[in-house]
N, C-alpha and C positions, 0 to 999 in steps of 0.2 A: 640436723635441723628438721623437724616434721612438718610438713605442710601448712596444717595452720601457725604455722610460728613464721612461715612467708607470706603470709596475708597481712601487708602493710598499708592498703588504702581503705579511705572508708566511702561507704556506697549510701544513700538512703534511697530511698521509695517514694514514689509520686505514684498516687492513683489519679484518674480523670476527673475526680471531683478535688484533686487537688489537697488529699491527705496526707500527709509525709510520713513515714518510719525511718525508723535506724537513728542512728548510723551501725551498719555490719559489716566488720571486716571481713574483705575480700581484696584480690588482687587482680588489675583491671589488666586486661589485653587477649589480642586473641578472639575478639569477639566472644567470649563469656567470661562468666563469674561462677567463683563455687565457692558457698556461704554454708559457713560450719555451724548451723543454727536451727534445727528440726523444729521452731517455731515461728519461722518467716514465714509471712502472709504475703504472697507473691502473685500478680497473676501474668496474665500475656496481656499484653497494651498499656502496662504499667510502663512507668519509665524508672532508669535508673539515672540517678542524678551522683557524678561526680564534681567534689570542690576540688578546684585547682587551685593551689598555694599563690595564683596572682588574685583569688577573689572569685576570678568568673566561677559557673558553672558549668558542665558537659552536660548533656541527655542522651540517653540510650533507651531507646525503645525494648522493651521485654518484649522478643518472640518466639522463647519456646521456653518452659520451666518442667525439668526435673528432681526427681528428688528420691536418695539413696539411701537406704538404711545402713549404709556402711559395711564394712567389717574388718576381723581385726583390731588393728589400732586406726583406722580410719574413722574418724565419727562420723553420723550423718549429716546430711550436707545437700545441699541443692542446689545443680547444676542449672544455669539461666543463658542464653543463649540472646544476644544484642546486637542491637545495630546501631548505630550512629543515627541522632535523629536529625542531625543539619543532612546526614546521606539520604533519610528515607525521604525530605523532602527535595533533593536533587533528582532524586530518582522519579518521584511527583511531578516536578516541572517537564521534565523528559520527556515524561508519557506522553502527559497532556499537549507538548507543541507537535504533534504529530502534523507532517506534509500532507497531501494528497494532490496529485496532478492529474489535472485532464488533460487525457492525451491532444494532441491536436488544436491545440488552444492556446493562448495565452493566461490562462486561468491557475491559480494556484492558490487555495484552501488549506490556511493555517494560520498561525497568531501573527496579526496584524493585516492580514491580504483577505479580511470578508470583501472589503470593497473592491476589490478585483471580483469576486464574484457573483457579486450586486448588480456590478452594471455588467459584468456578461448577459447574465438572467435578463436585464432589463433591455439588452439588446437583442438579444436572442426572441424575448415577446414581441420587438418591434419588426424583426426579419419575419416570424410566420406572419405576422397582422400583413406584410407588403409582399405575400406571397400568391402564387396564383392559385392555391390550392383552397375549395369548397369551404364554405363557412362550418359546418361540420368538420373536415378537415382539418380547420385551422382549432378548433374549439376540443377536439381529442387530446392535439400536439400540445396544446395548453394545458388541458387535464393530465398527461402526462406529467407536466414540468408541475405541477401543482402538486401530484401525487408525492414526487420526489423531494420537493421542499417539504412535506407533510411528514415525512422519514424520520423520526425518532434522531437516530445518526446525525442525520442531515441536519435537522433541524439544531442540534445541539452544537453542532460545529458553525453556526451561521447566527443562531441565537437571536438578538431581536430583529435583526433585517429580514427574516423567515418574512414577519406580518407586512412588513412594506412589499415582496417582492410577490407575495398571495393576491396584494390590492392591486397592481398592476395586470395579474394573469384574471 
């Protein structure tokens, strides 16, 4: 049996505007497909879309496309390299819940705990304001915490409570 005669599932193409090709037989697993078709139009960020025999469909992200001139009895063919795109958005979530702890504190910065560090900030303005230190003093230590919330970083992990906690400093 040669190769393409074990290519039993069929694949089509999704571009990002949403334009469909195929269906070209390939056989899925393994994280790639190799398409006996020297006239697929494939890129990277395509998705590949398999039908499963209950109706749904799967998506696989294109992230690498090759392509072989063959030889021998091998025809040419195009190797595409996929992931799973329920995985790449699991992996998406992941990133983004990232922790971060400040030592020493009760303070912890991440999905769901801005307000944990809204009213730190908000308490922490109120300790230098009741501090004995120079009104100068106290207006550095603020431009400090102002500089910090102004942080690219920072700011994007705390997101619209940035501007409530700028009008307090």
């Amino acid at each position: 049996m040669s190769l393409q005669q074990m290519m039993n599932d069929d694949v089509f193409f999704e571009k990002v505007s949403g334009e469909r090709s195929g269906p070209f037989k390939t056989k899925f697993g393994a994280n790639q497909l190799t398409i006996f078709n020297d006239k697929l139009i494939v890129d990277e960020g395509d998705f590949a879309i398999q039908k499963l025999p209950n109706g749904r469909e799967e998506q696989f992200k294109v992230t690498d496309v090759k392509y072989s001139s063959g030889m021998r009895r091998i025809k040419p063919h195009y190797v595409l390299q996929i992931t799973k795109a329920s995985k790449i958005e699991q992996e998406k979530k992941v990133a983004a819940s990232n922790t971060f702890h400040i030592h020493n504190s009760n303070v912890q910065v991440g999905d769901g705990n801005v307000q944990n560090i809204v009213n730190s900030f908000e308490q922490l303005a109120a300790e230098i304001d009741s501090t004995d230190a120079t009104p100068v003093e106290k207006e550095k230590a603020k431009g400090e915490l102002k500089s910090l919330l102004t942080n690219p970083t920072v700011a994007a992990i705390l997101g619209g409570a940035v501007s409530g906690l700028l009008g307090i400093l």
